[in-house]
C-alpha positions as CSV (number, residue, x, y, z in Angstrom):
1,X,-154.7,-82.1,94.4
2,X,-153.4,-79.2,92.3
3,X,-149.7,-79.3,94.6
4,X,-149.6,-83.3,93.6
5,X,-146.4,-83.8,91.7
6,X,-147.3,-85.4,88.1
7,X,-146.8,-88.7,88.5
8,X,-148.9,-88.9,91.5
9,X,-151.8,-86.6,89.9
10,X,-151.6,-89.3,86.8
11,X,-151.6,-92.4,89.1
12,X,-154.6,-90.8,90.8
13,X,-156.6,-90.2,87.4
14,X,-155.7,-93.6,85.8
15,X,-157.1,-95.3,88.8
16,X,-160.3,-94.0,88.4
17,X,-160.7,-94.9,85.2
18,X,-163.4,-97.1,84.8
19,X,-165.0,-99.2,81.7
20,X,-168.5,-98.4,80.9
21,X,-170.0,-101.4,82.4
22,X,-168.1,-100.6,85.4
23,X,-169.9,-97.6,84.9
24,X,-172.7,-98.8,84.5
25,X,-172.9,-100.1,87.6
26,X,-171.8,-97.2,89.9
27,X,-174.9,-95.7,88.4
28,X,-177.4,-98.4,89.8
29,X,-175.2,-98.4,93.1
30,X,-176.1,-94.9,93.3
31,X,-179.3,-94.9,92.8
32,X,-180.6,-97.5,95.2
33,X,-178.6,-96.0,97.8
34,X,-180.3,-92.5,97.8
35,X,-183.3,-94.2,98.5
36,X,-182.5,-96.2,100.6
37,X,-180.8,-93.4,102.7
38,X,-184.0,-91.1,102.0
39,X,-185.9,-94.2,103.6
40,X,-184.0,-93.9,106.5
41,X,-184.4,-90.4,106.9
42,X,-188.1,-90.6,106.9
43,X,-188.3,-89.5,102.9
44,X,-191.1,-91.1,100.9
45,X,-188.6,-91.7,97.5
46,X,-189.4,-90.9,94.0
47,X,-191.8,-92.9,91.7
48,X,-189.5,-95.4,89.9
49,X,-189.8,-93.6,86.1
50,X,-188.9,-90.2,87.8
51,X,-185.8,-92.5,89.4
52,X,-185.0,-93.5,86.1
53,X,-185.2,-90.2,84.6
54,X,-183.0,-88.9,87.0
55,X,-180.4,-91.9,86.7
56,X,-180.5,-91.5,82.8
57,X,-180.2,-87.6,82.9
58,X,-176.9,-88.2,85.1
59,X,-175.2,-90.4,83.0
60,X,-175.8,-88.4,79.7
61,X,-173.8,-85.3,81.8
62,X,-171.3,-87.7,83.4
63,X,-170.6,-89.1,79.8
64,X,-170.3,-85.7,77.7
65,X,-167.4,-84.6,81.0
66,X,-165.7,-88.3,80.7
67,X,-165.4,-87.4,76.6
68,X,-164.3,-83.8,77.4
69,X,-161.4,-85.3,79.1
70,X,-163.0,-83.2,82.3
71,X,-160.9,-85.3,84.6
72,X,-158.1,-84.4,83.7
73,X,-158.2,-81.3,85.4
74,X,-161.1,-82.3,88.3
75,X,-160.0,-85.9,88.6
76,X,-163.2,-86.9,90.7
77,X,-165.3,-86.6,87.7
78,X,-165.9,-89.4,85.7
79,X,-163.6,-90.8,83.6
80,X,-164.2,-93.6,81.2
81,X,-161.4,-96.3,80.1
82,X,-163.2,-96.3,76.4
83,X,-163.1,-92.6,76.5
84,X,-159.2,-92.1,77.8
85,X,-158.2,-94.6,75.1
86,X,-159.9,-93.6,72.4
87,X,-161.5,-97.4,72.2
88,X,-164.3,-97.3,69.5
89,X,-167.7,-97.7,70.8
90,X,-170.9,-96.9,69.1
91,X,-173.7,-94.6,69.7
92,X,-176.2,-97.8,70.2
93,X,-173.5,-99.8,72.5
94,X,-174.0,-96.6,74.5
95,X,-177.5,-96.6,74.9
96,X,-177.1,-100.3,75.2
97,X,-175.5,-99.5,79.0
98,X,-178.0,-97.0,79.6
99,X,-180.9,-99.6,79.0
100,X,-179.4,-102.0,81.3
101,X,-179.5,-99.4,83.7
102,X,-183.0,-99.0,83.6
103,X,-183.6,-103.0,83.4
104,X,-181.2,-103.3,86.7
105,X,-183.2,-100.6,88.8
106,X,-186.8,-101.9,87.3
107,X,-186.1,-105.0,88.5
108,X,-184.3,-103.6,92.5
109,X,-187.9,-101.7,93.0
110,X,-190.4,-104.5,91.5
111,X,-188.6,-107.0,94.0
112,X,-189.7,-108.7,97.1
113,X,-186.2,-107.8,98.9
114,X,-186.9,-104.1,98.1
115,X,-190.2,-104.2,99.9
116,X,-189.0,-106.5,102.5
117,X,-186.0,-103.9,103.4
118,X,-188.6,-101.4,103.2
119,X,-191.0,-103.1,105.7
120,X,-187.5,-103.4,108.2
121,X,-187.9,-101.3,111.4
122,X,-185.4,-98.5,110.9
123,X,-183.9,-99.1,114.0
124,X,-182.8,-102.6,112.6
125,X,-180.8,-100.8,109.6
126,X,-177.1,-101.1,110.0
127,X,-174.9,-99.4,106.6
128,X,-175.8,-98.3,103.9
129,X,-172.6,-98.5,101.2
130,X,-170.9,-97.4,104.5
131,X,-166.6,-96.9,104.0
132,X,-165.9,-99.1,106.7
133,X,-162.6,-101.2,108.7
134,X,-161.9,-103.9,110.6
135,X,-158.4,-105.1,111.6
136,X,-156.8,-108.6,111.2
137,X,-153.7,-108.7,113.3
138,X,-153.4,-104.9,113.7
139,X,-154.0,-104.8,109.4
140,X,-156.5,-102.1,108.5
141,X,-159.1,-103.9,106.4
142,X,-161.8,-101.8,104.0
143,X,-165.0,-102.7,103.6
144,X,-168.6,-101.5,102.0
145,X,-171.3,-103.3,101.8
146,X,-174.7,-102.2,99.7
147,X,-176.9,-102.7,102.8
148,X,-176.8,-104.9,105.7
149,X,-179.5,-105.1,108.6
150,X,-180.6,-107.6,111.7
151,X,-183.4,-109.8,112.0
152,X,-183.4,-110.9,115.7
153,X,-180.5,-112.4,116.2
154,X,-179.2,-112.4,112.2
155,X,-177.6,-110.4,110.5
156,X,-178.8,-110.2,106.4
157,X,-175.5,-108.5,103.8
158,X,-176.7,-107.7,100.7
159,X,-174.6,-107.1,97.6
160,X,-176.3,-105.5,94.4
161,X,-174.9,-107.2,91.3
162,X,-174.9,-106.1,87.4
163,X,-172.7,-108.2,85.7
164,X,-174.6,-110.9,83.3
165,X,-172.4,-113.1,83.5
166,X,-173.5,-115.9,85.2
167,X,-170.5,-117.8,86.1
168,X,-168.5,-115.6,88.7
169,X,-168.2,-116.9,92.0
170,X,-168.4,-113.9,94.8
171,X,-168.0,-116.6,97.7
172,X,-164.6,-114.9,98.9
173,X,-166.1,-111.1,99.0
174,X,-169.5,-112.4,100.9
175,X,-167.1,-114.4,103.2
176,X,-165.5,-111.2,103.9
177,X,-168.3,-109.7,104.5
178,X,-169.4,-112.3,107.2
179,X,-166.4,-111.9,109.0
180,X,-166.9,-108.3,109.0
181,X,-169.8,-108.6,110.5
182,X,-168.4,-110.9,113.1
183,X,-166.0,-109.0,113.9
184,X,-168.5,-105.6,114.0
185,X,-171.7,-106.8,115.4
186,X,-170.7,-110.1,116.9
187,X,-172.6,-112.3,114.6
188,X,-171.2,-115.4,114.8
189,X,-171.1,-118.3,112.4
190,X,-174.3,-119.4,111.2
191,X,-176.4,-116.4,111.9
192,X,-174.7,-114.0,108.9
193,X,-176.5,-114.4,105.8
194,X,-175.1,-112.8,103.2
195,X,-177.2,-112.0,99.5
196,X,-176.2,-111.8,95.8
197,X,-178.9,-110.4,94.2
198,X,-178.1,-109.9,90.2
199,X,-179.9,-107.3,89.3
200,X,-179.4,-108.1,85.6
201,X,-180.7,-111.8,85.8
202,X,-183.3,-111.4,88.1
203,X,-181.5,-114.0,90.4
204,X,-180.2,-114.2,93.9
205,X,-178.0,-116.4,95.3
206,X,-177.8,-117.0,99.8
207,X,-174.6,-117.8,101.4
208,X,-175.0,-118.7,105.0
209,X,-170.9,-118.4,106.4
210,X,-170.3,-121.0,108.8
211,X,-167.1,-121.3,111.4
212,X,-165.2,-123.1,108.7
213,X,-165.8,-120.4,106.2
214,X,-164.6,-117.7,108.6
215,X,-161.2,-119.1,109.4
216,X,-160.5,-119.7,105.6
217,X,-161.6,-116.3,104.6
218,X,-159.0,-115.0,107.5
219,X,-156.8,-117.3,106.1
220,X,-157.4,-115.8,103.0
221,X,-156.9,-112.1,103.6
222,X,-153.5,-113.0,105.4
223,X,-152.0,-114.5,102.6
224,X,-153.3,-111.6,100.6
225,X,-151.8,-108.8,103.5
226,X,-148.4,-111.1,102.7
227,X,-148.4,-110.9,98.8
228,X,-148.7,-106.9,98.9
229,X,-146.2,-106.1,102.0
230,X,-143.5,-108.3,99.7
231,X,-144.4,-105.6,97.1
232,X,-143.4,-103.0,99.8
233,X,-140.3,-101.2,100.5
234,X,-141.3,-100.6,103.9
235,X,-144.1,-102.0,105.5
236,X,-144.8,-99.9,108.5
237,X,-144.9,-96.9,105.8
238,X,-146.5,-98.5,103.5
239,X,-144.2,-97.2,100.9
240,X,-144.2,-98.9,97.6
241,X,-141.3,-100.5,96.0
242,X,-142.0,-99.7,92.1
243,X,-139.2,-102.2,91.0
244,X,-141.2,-105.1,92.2
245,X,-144.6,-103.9,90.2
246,X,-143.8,-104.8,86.6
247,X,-145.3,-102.3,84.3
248,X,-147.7,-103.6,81.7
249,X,-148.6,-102.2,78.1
250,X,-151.6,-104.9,77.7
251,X,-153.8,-103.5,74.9
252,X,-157.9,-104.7,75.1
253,X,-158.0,-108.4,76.3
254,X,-158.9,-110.4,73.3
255,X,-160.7,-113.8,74.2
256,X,-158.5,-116.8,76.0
257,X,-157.9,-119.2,73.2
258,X,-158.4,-122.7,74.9
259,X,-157.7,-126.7,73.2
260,X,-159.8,-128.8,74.7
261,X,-157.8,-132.2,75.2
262,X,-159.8,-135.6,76.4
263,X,-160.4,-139.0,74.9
264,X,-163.7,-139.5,76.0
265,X,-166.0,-137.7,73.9
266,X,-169.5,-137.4,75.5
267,X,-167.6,-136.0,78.6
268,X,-165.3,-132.6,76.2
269,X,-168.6,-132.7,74.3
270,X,-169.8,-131.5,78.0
271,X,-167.3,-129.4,79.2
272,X,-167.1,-127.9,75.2
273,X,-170.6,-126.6,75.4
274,X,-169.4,-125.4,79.2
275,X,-166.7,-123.3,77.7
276,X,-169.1,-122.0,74.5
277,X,-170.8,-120.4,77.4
278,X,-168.3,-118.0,78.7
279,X,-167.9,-114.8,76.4
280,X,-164.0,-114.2,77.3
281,X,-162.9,-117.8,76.3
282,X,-162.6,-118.8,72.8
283,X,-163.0,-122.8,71.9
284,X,-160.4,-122.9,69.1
285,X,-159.5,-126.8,69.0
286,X,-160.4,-130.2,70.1
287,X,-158.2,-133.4,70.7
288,X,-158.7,-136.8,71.6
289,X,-155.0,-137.9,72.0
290,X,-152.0,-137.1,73.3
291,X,-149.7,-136.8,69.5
292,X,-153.0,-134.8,68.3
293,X,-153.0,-132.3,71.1
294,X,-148.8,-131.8,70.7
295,X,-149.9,-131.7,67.4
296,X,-152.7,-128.7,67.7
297,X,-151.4,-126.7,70.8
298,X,-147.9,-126.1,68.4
299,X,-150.5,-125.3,65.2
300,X,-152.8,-122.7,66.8
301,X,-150.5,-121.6,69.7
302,X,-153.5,-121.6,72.1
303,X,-153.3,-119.5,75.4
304,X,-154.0,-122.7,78.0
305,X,-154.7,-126.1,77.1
306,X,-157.6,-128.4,79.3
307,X,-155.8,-131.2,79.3
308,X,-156.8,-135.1,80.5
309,X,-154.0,-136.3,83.1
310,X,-155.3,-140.2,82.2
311,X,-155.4,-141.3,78.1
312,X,-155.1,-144.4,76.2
313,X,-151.8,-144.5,74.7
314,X,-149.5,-141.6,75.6
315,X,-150.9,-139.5,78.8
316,X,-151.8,-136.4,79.3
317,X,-148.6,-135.7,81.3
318,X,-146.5,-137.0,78.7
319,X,-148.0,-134.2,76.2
320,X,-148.2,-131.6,78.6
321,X,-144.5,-131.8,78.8
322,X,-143.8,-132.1,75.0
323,X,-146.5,-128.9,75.0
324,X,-144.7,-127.0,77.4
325,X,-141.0,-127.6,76.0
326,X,-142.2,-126.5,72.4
327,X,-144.1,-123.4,73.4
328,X,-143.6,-122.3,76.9
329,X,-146.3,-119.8,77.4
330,X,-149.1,-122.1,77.1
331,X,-150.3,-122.8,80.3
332,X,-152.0,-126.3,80.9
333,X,-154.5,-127.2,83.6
334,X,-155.0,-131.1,84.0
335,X,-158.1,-132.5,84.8
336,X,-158.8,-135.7,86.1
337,X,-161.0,-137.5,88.1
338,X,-158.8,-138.1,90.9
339,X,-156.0,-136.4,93.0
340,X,-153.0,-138.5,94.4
341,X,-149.8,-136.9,95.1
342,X,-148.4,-138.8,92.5
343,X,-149.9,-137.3,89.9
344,X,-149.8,-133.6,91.3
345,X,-146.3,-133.7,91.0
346,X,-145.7,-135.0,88.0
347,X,-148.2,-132.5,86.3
348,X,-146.0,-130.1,88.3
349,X,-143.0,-131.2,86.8
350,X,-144.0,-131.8,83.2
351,X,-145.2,-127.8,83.7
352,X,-148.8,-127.9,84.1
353,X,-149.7,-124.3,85.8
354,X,-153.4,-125.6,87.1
355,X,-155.1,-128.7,88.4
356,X,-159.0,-129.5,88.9
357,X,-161.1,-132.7,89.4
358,X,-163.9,-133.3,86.9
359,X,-166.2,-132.8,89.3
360,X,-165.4,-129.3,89.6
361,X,-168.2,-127.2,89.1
362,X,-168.5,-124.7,86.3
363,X,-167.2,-121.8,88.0
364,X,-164.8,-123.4,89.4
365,X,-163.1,-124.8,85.9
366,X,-163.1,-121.1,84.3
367,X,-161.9,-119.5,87.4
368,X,-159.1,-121.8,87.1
369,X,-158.7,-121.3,83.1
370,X,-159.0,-117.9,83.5
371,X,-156.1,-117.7,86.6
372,X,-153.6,-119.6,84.1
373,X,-154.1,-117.6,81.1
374,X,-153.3,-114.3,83.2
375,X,-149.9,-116.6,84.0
376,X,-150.9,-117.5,87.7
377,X,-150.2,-120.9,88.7
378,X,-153.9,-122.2,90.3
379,X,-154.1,-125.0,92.1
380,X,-157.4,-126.3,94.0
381,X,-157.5,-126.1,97.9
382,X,-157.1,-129.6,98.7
383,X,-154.1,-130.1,95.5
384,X,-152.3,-127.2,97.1
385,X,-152.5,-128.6,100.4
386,X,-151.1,-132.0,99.6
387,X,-148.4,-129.9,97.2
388,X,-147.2,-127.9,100.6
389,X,-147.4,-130.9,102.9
390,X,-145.5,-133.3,100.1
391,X,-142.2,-130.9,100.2
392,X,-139.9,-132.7,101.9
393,X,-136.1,-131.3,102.5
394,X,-133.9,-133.8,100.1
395,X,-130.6,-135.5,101.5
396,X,-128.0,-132.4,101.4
397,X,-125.7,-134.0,98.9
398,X,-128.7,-134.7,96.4
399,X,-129.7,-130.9,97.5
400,X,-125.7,-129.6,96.5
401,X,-125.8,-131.4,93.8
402,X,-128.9,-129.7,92.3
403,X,-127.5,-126.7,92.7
404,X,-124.6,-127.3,90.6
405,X,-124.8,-125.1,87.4
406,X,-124.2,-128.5,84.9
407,X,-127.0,-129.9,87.2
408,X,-129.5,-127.0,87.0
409,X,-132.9,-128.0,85.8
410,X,-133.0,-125.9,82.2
411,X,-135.6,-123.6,83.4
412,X,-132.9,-122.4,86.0
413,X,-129.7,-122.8,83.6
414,X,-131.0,-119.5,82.1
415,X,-130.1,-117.3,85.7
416,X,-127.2,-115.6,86.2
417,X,-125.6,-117.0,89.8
418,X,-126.8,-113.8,91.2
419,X,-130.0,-113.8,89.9
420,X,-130.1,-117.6,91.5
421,X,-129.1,-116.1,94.9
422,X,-131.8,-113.4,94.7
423,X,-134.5,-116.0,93.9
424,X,-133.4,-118.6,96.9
425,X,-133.8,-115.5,99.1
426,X,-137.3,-114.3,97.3
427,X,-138.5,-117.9,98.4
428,X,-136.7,-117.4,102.1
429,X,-139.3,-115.0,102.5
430,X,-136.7,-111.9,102.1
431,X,-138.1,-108.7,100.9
432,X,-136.3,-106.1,98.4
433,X,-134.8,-104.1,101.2
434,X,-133.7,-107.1,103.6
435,X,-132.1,-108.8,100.1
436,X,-130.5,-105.3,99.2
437,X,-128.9,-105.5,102.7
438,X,-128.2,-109.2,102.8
439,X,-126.0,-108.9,98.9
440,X,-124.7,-105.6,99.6
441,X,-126.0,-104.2,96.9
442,X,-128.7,-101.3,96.0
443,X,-132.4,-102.4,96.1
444,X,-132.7,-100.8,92.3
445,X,-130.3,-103.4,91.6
446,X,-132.5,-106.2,93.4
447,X,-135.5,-105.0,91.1
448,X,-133.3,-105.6,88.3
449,X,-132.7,-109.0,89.0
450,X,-136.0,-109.9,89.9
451,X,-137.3,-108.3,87.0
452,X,-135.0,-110.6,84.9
453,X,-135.7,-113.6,87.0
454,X,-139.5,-113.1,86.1
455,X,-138.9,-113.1,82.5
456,X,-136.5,-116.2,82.3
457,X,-139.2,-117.7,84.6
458,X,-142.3,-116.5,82.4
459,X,-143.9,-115.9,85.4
460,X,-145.8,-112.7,86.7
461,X,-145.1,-113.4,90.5
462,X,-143.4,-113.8,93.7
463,X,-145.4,-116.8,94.5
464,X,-145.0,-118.2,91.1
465,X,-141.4,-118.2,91.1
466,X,-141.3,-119.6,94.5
467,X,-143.4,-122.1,93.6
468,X,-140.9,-122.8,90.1
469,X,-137.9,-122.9,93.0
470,X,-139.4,-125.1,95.8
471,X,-140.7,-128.0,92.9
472,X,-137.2,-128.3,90.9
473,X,-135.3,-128.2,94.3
474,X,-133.6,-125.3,94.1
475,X,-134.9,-124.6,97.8
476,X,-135.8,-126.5,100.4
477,X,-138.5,-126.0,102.3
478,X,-136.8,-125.5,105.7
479,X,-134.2,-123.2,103.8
């Protein structure tokens, strides 16, 4: 609004910006959902060129406003990322996204699902990209899905798609979805179905959601509701506590740089030609053995190193540490063929930041390559699991004794004693405002020091500290 003070009114028109692909898909979004809704409401739609004409015509008017900087004083317009940055794009990358427009709504009304949805009773329609809610312990959560309908006793989500890439895994948003619909229309396990249909590929993918799949996705959302409250001065007000939200001056992500590290060479042959695949990650090295990877991660400064946990001569454990204590931003995910607690912790403790079996699938791997360069510390269900359950309180002189400042473990020799006491109550579970209260001191003050303790930390995160603190001892579970 016009009476928003300035920061709010820029925070408003940042967060719509959008990149063109982004873009791009709002369009097709769009477009499917008018007629769909003009199906609905008994209205034979438009011939699919006249559709496309229409779709095309829009974007050329959205684009000339977004490069007028028309936003800026009507911030619902459109507003383009490339356009508010000034990021060079040329006049055939532009008409590149307003092709694959065309190919993405050619290939929604030539489908079978379009003329299945079509031959649905009416009556059997439930949302169209409805703005919907549901609450998980009294937590509003938002939801929209592209269309959803029944089928007797089923419910069928679908979600359009216009991404090409073909490795993302959407499991956790359809999972949502299903419980949505649980929660809505009753449908219980094993009668949601729930569609990806990539428009850009041609290709759809079913998820059936059964019990299991529910509780993990509430699961899931909990630990989310968690991770932003702690970013929260107060809760019940939902009023944001800017100290904890680290500002950010990242320019255009360039590509993950990745070394490859494994000693048997038909098996990083595969997982090489795995990685070739992925546009955002960049292959820049290849190692067989532990002195050559040390060798290669401190000669091309990669951004996360693959690493094998189990190789002749030195291990992979043995390098990740070396790796890690030369250049501490690299973040290493092991892979192995097995998971023991043994060897979860020490890849933990040699400073590995992610942990997958070989027989991970594809999407799994890059989710998980991806996670660590952005400086997240990823570990698979089942890892994490045994990582939780494996804490164990030490004796309390052992425990005193850790805490020691000659006895510190070097990552924590770098804190301040205050800037220890804010992180032992960070992993307590104490927010800014409860620490503030509990140190006597200003919650500006608490920002400060948690601002600090991230950067001696490297990390980006509550969670990742925590997780730093729990593994050296510096808390005890039961703390």
């Amino acid at each position: 609004e016009i009476t928003a003070d300035p920061a709010t009114r820029e925070i408003y028109i940042l967060k719509q910006l959008k990149s063109r692909k982004m873009w791009a898909g709002e369009v097709v979004h769009t477009c499917i959902q008018r007629t769909l809704e003009n199906l609905r409401a008994g209205i034979e739609p438009l011939e699919v060129k006249e559709i496309l004409a229409l779709a095309l015509d829009q974007m050329r008017t959205e684009w000339k406003q977004s490069r007028d900087r028309v936003y800026r004083s009507r911030p619902k317009t459109t507003a383009l990322f490339e356009h508010e940055y000034d990021v060079p794009v040329t006049d055939d990358e532009w008409r590149a996204n307003a092709d694959h427009v065309a190919a993405c709504l050619r290939t929604f009304y030539d489908s079978p699902t379009y003329r299945w949805i079509r031959d649905r009773p009416r009556d059997q329609w439930l949302e169209i990209e409805d703005f919907s809610t549901f609450r998980l312990d009294g937590v509003k959560v938002h939801v929209k899905l592209d269309f959803a309908c029944r089928e007797d006793d089923r419910v069928h989500i679908f979600d359009w798609k216009t991404g090409r890439r073909d490795d993302e895994d959407n499991s956790v948003q359809l999972a949502c979805y299903a419980l949505y619909a649980n929660e809505k229309w009753q449908a219980g396990p094993g009668r949601v179905r729930t569609v990806e249909f990539n428009l850009a590929r041609d290709q759809m993918r079913d998820y059936w959601v059964d019990a299991a799949d529910i509780e993990r996705i509430r699961g899931y959302i909990r630990g989310s509701i968690r991770d932003m409250q702690a970013l929260l001065r107060d809760p019940d007000r939902n009023d944001a506590d800017i100290d904890s939200c680290p500002m950010t001056t990242e320019e255009a992500k360039e590509p993950i740089r990745l070394l490859l590290v494994d000693d048997h060479t038909l098996f990083r042959e595969g997982i090489a030609s795995l990685i070739e695949k992925a546009e955002d990650i960049e292959l820049v090295g290849e190692a067989d053995e532990a002195p050559e990877a040390i060798r290669l991660a401190g000669e091309l400064l990669p951004d996360v190193v693959l690493m094998d946990i189990q190789m002749s001569g030195q291990s992979g454990i043995e390098a990740t540490r070396a790796i890690v204590e030369q250049s501490p931003h690299i973040g290493v995910v092991m892979l192995t063929m097995f998971e023991d607690d043994e060897s979860v912790f020490a890849a933990l403790q040699a400073g590995a930041r992610g942990y997958v079996l070989k027989s991970a699938d594809r999407a799994s791997l890059l989710r998980t390559i991806r996670a660590v360069a952005r400086g997240d510390v990823l570990l698979g269900p089942s890892v994490a699991r045994r990582v939780i359950q494996s804490f164990t309180p030490r004796s309390a002189e052992s425990a005193a004794a850790a805490q020691k400042p000659s006895d510190l473990p070097p990552i924590f020799a770098r804190l301040t004693p205050r800037e220890l006491e804010v992180l032992r109550l960070i992993a307590q579970g104490l927010r800014n405002r409860e620490i503030a209260e509990h140190l006597v001191i200003s919650e500006k003050t608490v920002g400060n020091h948690i601002s600090n303790i991230f950067s001696k930390l490297q990390v980006n995160y509550r969670s990742q500290a925590i997780l730093q603190a729990y593994q050296q001892g510096l808390v005890k579970p039961d703390s």
